[in-house]
N, C-alpha and C positions, 0 to 999 in steps of 0.2 A: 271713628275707629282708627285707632293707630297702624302704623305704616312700617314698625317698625319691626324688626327680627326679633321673637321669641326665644332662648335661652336655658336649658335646662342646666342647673350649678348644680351638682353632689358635693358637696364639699364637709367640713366641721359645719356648724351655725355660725355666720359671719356677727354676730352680735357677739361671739365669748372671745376670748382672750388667744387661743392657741395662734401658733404658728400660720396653719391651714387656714384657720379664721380670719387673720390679719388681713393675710392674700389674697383670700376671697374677696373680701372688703373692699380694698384698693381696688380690684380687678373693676368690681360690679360700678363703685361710686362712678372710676374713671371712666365711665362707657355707658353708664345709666342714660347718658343721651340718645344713644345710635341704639341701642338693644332695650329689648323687655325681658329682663331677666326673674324667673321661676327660681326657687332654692329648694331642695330635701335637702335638709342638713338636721344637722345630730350632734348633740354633747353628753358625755354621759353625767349622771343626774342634774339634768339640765333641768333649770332653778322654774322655767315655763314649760313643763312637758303638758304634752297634749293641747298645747296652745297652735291656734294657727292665724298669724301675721300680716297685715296688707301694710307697707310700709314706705308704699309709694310716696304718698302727700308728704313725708318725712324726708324723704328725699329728693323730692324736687323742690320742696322749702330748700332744704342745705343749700342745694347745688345751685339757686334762684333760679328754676325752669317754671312753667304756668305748665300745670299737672289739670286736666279735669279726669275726674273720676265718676265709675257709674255707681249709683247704689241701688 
């Protein structure tokens, strides 16, 4: 079980392009080590609606951490 601080982000959807999203991004990559960051995010006609994302193992590939995950 991780040890790590949990994280609620409101932000845009850090996957789209905007500004808001950018920042998120940066925010969440730079710190994915020390926090477990949660997203509600939102774009409008966002090209995945009603899709919901686990995108962890994606991110610890990037960043080279050793990620297990439960299924």
């Amino acid at each position: 079980m991780s040890k790590k601080k949990k994280i609620l982000l409101l932000s845009d959807d850090l996957r789209m392009a905007s500004g808001i999203a950018t920042m998120s991004k940066a925010l969440v990559m730079g710190t994915v080590h020390k926090y477990d960051w949660f997203q509600v995010g939102a774009a409008i006609n966002h090209p995945e609606k009603g899709k919901i994302l686990d995108v962890s193992a994606d991110v610890g590939f990037y960043l080279g951490l050793v990620m297990v995950t439960k299924v």
